[in-house]
GUTORLUM-655726 format. One record per residue (C-alpha): residue number from 1; residue in one letter; x, y, z. Coordinates in steps of 0.02 Angstrom, whole numbers. Example, Ala and Ser with C-alpha at 12.3 -4.5 7.8 and 13.67 -1.06 7.14 Angstrom:
2
<r seq="1" type="a" x="615" y="-225" z="390"/>
<r seq="2" type="s" x="684" y="-53" z="357"/>
//
This chain:
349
<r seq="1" type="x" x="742" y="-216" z="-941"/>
<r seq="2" type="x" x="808" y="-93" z="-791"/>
<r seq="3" type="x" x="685" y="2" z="-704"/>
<r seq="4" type="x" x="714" y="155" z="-587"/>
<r seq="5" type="x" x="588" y="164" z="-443"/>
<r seq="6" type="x" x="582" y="346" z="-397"/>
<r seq="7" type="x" x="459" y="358" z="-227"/>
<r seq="8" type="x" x="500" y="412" z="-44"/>
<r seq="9" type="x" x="446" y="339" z="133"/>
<r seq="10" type="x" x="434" y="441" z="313"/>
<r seq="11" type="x" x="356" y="453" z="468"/>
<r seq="12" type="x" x="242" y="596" z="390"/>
<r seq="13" type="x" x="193" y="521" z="193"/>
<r seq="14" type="x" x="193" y="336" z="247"/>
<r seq="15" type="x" x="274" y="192" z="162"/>
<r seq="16" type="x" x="141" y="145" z="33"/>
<r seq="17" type="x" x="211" y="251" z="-103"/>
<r seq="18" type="x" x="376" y="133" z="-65"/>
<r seq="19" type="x" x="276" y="-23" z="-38"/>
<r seq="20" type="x" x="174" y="-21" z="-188"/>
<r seq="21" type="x" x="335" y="4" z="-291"/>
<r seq="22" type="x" x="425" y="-162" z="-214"/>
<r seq="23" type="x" x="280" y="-263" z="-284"/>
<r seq="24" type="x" x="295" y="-213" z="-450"/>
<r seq="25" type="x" x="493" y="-210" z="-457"/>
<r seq="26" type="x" x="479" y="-383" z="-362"/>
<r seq="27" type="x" x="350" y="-412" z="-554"/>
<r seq="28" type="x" x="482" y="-356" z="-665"/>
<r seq="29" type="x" x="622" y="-469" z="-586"/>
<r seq="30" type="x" x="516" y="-610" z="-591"/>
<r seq="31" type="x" x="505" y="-565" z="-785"/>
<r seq="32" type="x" x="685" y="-568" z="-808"/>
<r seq="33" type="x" x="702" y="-377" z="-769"/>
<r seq="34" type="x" x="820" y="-272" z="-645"/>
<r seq="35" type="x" x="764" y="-156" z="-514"/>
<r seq="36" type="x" x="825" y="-4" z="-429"/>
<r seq="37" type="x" x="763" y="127" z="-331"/>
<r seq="38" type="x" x="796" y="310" z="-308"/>
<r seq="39" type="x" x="736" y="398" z="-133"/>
<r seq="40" type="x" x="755" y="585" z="-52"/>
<r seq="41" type="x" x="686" y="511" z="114"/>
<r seq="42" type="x" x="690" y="315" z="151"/>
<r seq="43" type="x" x="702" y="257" z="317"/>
<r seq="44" type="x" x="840" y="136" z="360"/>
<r seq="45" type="x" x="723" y="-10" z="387"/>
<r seq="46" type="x" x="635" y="4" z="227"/>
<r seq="47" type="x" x="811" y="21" z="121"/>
<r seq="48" type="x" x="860" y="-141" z="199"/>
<r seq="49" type="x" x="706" y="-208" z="129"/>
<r seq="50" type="x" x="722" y="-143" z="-24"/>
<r seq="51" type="x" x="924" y="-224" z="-32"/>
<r seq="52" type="x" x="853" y="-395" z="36"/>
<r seq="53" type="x" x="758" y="-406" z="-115"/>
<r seq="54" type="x" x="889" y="-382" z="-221"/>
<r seq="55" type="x" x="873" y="-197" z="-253"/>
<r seq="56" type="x" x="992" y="-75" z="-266"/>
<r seq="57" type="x" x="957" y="106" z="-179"/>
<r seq="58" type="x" x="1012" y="261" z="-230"/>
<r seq="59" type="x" x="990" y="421" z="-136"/>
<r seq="60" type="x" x="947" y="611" z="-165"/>
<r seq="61" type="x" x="1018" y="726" z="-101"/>
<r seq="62" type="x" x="878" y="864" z="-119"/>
<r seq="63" type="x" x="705" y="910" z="-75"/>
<r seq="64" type="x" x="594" y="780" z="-165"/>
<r seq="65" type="x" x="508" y="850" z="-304"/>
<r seq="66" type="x" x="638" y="1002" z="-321"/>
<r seq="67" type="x" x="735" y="1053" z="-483"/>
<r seq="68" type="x" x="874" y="967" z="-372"/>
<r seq="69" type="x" x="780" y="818" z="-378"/>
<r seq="70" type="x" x="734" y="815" z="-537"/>
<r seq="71" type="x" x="906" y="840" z="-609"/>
<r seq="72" type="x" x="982" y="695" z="-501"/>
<r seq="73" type="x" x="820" y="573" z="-557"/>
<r seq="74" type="x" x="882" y="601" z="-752"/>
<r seq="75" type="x" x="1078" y="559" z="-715"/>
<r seq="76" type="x" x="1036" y="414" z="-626"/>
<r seq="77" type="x" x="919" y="352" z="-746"/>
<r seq="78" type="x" x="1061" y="377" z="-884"/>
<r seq="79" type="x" x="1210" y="331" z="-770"/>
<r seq="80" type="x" x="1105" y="159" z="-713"/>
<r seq="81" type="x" x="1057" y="136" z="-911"/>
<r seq="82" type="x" x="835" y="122" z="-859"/>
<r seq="83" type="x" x="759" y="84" z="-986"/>
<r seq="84" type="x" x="597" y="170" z="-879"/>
<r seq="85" type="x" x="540" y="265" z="-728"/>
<r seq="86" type="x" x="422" y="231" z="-621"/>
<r seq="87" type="x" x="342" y="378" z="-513"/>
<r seq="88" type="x" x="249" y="364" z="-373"/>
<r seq="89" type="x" x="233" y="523" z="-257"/>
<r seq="90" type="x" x="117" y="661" z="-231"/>
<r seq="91" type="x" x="277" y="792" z="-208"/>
<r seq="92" type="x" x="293" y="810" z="-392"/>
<r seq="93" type="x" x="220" y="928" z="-475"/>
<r seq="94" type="x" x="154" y="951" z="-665"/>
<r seq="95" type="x" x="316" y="1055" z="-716"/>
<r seq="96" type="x" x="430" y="899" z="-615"/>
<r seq="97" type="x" x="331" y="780" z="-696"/>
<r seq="98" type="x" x="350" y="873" z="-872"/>
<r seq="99" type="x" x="535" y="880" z="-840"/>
<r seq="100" type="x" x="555" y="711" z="-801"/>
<r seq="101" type="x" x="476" y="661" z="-975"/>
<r seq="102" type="x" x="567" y="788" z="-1085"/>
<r seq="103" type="x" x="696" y="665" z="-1047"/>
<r seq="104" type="x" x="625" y="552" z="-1182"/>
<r seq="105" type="x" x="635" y="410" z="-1013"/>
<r seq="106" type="x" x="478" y="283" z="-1036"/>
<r seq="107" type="x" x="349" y="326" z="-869"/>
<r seq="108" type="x" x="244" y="250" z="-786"/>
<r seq="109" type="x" x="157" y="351" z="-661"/>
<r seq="110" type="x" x="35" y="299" z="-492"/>
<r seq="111" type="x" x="-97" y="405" z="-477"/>
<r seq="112" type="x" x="-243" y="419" z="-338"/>
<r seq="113" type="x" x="-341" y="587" z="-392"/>
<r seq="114" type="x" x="-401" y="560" z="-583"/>
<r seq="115" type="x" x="-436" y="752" z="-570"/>
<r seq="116" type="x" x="-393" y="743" z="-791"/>
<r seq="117" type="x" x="-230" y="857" z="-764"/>
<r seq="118" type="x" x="-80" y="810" z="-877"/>
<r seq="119" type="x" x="22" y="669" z="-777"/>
<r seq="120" type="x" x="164" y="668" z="-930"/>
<r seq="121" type="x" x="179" y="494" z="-922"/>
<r seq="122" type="x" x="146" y="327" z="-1072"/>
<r seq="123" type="x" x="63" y="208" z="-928"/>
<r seq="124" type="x" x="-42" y="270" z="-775"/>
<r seq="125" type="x" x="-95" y="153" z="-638"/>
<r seq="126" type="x" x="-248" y="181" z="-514"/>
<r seq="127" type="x" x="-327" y="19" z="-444"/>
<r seq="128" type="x" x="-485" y="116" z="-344"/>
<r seq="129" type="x" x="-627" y="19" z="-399"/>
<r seq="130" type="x" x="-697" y="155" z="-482"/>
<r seq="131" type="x" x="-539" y="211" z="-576"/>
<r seq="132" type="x" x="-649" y="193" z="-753"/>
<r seq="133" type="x" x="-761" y="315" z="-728"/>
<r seq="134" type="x" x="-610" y="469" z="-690"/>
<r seq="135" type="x" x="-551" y="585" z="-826"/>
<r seq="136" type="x" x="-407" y="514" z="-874"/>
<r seq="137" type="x" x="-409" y="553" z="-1039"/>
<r seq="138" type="x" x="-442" y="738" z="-1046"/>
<r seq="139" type="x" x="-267" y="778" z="-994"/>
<r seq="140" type="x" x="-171" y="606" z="-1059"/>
<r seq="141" type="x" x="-247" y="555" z="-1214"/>
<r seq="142" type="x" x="-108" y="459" z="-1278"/>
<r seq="143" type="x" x="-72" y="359" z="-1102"/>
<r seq="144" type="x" x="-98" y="180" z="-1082"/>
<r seq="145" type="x" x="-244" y="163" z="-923"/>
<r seq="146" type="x" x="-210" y="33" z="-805"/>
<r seq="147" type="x" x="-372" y="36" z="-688"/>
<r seq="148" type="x" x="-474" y="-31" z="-579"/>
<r seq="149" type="x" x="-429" y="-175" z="-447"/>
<r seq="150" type="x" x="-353" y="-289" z="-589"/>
<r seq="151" type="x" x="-212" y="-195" z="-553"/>
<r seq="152" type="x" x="-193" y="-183" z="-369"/>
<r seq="153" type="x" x="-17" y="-202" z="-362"/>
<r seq="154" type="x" x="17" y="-345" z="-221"/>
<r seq="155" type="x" x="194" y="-386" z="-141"/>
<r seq="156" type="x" x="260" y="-562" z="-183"/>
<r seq="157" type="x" x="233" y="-637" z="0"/>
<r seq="158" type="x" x="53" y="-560" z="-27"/>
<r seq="159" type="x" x="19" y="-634" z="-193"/>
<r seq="160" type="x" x="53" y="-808" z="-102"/>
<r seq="161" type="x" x="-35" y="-807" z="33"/>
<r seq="162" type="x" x="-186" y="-737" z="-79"/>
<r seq="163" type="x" x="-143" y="-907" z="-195"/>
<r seq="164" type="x" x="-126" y="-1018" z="-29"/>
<r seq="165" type="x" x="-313" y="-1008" z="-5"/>
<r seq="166" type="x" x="-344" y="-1209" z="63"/>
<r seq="167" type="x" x="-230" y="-1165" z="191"/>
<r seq="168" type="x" x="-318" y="-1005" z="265"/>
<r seq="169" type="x" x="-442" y="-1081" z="430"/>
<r seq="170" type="x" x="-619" y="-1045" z="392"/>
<r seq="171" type="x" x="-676" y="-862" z="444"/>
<r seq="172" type="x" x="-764" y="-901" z="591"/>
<r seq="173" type="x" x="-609" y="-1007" z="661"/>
<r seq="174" type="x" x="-478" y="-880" z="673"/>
<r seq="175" type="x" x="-464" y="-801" z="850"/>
<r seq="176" type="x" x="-311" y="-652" z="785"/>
<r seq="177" type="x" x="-381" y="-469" z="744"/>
<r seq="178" type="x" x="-264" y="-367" z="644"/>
<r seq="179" type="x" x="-227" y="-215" z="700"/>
<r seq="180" type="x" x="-105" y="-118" z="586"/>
<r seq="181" type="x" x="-75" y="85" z="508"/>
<r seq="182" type="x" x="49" y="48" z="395"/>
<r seq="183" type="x" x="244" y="68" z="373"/>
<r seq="184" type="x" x="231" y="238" z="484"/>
<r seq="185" type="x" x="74" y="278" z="560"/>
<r seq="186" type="x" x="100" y="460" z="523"/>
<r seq="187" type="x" x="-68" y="492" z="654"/>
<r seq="188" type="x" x="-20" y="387" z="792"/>
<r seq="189" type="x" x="-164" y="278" z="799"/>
<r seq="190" type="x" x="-87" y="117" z="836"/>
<r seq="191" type="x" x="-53" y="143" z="1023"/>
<r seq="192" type="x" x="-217" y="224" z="1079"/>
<r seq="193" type="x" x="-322" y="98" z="969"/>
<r seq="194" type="x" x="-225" y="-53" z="1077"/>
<r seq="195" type="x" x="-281" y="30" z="1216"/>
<r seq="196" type="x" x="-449" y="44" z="1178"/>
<r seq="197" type="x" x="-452" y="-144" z="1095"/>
<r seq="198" type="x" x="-363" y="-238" z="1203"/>
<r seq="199" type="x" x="-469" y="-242" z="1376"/>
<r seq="200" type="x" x="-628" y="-263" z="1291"/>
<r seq="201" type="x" x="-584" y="-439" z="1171"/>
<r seq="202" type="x" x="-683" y="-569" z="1195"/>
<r seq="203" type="x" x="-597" y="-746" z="1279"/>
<r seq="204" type="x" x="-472" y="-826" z="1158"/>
<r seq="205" type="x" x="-468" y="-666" z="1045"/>
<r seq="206" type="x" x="-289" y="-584" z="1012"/>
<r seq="207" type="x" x="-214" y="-423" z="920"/>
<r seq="208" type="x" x="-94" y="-439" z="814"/>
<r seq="209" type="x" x="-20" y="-288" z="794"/>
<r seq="210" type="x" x="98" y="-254" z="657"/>
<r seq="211" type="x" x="195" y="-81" z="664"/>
<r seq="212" type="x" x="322" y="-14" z="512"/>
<r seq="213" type="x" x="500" y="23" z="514"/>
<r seq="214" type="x" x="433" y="211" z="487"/>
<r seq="215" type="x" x="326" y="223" z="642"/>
<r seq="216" type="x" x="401" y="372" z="746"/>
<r seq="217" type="x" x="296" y="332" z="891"/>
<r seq="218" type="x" x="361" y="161" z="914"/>
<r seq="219" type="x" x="418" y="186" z="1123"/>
<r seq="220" type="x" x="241" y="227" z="1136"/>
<r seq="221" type="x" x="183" y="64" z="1058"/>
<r seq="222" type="x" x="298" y="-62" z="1125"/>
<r seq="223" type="x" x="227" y="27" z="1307"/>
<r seq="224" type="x" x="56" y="-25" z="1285"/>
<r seq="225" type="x" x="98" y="-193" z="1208"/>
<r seq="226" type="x" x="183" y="-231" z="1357"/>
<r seq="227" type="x" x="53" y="-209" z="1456"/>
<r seq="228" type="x" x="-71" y="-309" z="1365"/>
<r seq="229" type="x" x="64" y="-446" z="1314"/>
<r seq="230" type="x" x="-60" y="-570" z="1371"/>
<r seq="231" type="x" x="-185" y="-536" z="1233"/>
<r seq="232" type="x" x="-66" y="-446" z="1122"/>
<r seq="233" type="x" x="82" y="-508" z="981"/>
<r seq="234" type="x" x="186" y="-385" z="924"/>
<r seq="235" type="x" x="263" y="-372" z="738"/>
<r seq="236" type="x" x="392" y="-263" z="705"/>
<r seq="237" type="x" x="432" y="-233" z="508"/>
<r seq="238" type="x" x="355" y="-398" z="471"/>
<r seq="239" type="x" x="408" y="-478" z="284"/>
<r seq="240" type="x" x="242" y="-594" z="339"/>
<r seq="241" type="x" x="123" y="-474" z="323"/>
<r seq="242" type="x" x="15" y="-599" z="198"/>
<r seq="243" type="x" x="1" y="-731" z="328"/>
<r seq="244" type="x" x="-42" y="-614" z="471"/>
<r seq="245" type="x" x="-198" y="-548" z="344"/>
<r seq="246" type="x" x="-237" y="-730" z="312"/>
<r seq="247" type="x" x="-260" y="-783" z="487"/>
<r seq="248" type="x" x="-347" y="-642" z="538"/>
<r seq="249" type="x" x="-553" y="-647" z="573"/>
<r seq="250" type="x" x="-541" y="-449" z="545"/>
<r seq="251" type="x" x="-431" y="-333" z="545"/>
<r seq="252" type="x" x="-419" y="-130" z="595"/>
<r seq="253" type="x" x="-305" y="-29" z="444"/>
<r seq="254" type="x" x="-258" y="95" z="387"/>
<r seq="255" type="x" x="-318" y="130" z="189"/>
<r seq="256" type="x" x="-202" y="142" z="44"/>
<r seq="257" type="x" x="-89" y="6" z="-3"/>
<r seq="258" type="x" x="-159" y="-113" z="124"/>
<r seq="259" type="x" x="-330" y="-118" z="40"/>
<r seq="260" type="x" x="-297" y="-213" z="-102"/>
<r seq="261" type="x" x="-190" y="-354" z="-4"/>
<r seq="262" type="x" x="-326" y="-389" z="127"/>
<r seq="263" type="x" x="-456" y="-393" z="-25"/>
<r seq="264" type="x" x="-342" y="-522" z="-112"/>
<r seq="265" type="x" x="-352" y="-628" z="47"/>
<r seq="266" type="x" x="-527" y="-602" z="84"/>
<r seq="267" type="x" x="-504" y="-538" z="253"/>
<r seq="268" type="x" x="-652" y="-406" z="300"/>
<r seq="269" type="x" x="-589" y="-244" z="369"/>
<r seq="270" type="x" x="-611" y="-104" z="460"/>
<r seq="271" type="x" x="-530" y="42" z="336"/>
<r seq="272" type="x" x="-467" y="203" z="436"/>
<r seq="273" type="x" x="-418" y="347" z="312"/>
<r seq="274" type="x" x="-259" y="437" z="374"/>
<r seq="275" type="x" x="-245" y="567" z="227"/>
<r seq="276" type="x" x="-375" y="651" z="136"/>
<r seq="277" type="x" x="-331" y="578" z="-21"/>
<r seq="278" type="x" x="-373" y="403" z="50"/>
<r seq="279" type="x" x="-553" y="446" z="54"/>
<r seq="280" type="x" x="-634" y="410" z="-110"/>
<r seq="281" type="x" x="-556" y="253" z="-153"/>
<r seq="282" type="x" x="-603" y="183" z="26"/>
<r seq="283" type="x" x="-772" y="264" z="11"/>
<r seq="284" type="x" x="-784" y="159" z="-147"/>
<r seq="285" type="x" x="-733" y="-22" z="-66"/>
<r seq="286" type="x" x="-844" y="2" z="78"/>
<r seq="287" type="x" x="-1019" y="25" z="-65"/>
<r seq="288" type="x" x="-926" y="-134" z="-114"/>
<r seq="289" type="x" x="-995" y="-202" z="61"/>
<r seq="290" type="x" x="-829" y="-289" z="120"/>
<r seq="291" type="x" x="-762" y="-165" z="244"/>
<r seq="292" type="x" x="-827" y="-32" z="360"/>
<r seq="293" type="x" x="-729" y="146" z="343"/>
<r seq="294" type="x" x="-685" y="266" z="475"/>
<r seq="295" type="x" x="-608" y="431" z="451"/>
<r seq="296" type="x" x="-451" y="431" z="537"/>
<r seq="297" type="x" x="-402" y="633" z="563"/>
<r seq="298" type="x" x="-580" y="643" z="664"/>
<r seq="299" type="x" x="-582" y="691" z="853"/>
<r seq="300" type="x" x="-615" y="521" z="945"/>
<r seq="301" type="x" x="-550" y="404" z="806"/>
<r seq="302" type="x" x="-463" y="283" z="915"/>
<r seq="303" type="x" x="-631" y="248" z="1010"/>
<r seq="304" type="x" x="-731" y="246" z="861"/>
<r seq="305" type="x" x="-617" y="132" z="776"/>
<r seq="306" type="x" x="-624" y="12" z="930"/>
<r seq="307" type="x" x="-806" y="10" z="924"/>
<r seq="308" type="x" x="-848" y="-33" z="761"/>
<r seq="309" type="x" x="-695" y="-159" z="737"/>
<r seq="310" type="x" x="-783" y="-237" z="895"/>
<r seq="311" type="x" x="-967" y="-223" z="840"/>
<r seq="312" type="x" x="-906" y="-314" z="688"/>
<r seq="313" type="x" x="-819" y="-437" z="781"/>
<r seq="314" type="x" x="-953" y="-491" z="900"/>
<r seq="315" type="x" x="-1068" y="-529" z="723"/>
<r seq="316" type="x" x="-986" y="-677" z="622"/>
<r seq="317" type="x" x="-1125" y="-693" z="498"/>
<r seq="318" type="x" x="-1094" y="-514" z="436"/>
<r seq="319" type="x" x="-905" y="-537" z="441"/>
<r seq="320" type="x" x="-944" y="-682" z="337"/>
<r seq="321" type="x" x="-1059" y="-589" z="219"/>
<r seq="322" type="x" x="-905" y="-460" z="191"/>
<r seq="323" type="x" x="-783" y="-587" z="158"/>
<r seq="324" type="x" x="-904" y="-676" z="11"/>
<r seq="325" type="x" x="-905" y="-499" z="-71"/>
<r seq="326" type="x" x="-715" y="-515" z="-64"/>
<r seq="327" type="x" x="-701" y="-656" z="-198"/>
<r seq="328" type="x" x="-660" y="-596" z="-368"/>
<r seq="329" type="x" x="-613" y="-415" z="-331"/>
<r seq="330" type="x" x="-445" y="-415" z="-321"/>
<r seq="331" type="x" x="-354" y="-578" z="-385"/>
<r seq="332" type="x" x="-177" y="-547" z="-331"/>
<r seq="333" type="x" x="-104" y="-512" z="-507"/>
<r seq="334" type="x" x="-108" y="-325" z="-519"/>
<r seq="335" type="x" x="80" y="-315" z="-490"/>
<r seq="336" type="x" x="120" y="-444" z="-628"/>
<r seq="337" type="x" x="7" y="-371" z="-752"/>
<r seq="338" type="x" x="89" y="-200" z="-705"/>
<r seq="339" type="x" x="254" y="-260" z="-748"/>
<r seq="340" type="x" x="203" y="-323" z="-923"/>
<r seq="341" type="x" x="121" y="-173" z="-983"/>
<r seq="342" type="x" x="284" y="-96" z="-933"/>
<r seq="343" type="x" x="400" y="-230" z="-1011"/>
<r seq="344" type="x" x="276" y="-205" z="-1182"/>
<r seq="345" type="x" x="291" y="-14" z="-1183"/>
<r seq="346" type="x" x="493" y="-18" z="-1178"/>
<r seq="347" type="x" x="487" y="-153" z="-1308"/>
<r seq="348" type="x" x="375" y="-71" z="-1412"/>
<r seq="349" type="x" x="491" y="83" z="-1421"/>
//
């Protein structure tokens, strides 16, 4: 089975889009399958993640979600021989998305709204823990639902440090808070949240701070880590994202992607939304009780974010509390299950 990824990465949409695709196409190799992406806009350090792993990259030359686009998707999809697509954007609109299926391709589509409009594809993926209750089926009656934190789809290095639980230190042991706004930081956060974090950590505390190969502020960063290099590590494009989570005793990040790994490892967060369509599905995991959310586009977000990631720090027992909520949520398999609901559909057909 050959799958074509078809998502896009940048300093203003993030990386998560890319990042949740790489766990499942990391699924289907595992299952025997081949993996290849196709990307308008991919920064150079994520397509040299993408080939580590064994993936090939193709790109567009066209305005994602444009006829363009759309006509350069299909012939590399039939040039490459995919048996499916998988879609994960919020640049493509119903009349792309139609297109794209007219095709007679197999699709499986990501999806974070559940607004009940026509997605146009067999499978549709949304891991917010309230996924169920969304009208999926008044616009895709015939689609195959994959919802609900079951399928949080988890990168391979995630997935085992989830697994490698005996080796995690006990909550209350680690001394590392995580500070990270995934593969781009399209808000800037990172570098005026240091500042804020950094002076006021308790003895024998550190940030680790890991920053994307997308972040566009990333002078601006390295500045401030310099001058807290005392108290401060520094991760640039980490591949060991998993054991950073592990070893944390909190950590500050942004929403999205993230939120299912650090739920799989049981670390407690601090959740910062950094697009509007973050906010339900991170209102939803803090009712679950295992994170505390603050919105990241308000005025005074940095300060507000160092506050409560402090207040939380300063209370183990309640860090403690969050992390017991953790266990059974997410189980580190969403990927994996992804990938054989996909492998079933193209057999099926």
């Amino acid at each position: 089975m050959r799958v074509l990824f078809r998502a896009d990465a940048g300093a203003s949409i993030g990386a998560g889009h890319v990042m949740r695709c790489l766990a499942v196409a990391e699924a289907v190799q595992e299952l025997g399958g081949d993996a290849l992406f196709a990307a308008a806009s991919l920064p150079p350090a994520l397509e040299d993640r993408l080939r580590a792993a064994g993936i090939a990259v193709r790109r567009i030359a066209a305005d994602a979600g444009s006829a363009a686009d759309l006509v350069a998707t299909g012939a590399i999809a039939a040039e490459t021989g995919a048996a499916a697509v998988v879609l994960d954007g919020y640049g493509f609109g119903e009349d792309w998305r139609a297109g794209l299926a007219g095709t007679g391709l197999r699709i499986l589509a990501f999806d974070d709204a559940g607004t009940g409009e026509p997605i146009h594809a067999g499978l549709i993926v949304n891991a917010a823990p309230d996924a169920g209750l969304l009208p999926y089926r008044k616009g895709n009656p015939a689609a195959r639902l994959l919802l609900g934190p079951a399928y949080a789809p988890l990168r391979r290095e995630v997935r085992e440090a989830a697994a490698a639980a005996a080796a995690k230190p006990p909550l209350e042991e680690r001394r590392g808070l995580l500070v990270t706004f995934g593969g781009s930081d399209p808000l800037g956060l990172t570098a005026p949240v240091i500042e804020r974090l950094a002076p006021r950590l308790p003895p024998g505390v550190w940030l680790d701070v890991a920053v994307g190969g997308a972040v566009r502020d990333a002078g601006a960063v390295e500045a401030v880590a310099e001058r807290f290099k005392d108290s401060l590590r520094l991760h640039r494009d980490t591949p060991r994202m998993g054991h950073l989570m592990a070893q944390a005793g909190l950590a500050v990040s942004a929403a999205g992607t993230t939120t299912g790994e650090l739920a799989a490892i049981g670390t407690p967060a601090v959740l910062v939304t950094i697009a509007d369509n973050q906010l339900e599905a991170a209102r939803q995991s803090e009712a679950l009780g295992w994170c505390a959310l603050v919105p990241g586009q308000t005025e005074g977000a940095p300060e507000r974010i160092a506050d409560v990631a402090l207040e939380l720090w300063a209370d183990p027992a309640r860090r403690r509390a969050m992390a017991d909520k953790l266990a059974g949520i997410v189980d580190g398999q969403g990927a994996v299950r992804i990938a054989r609901a996909l492998a079933e559909a193209v057999t099926r057909r």
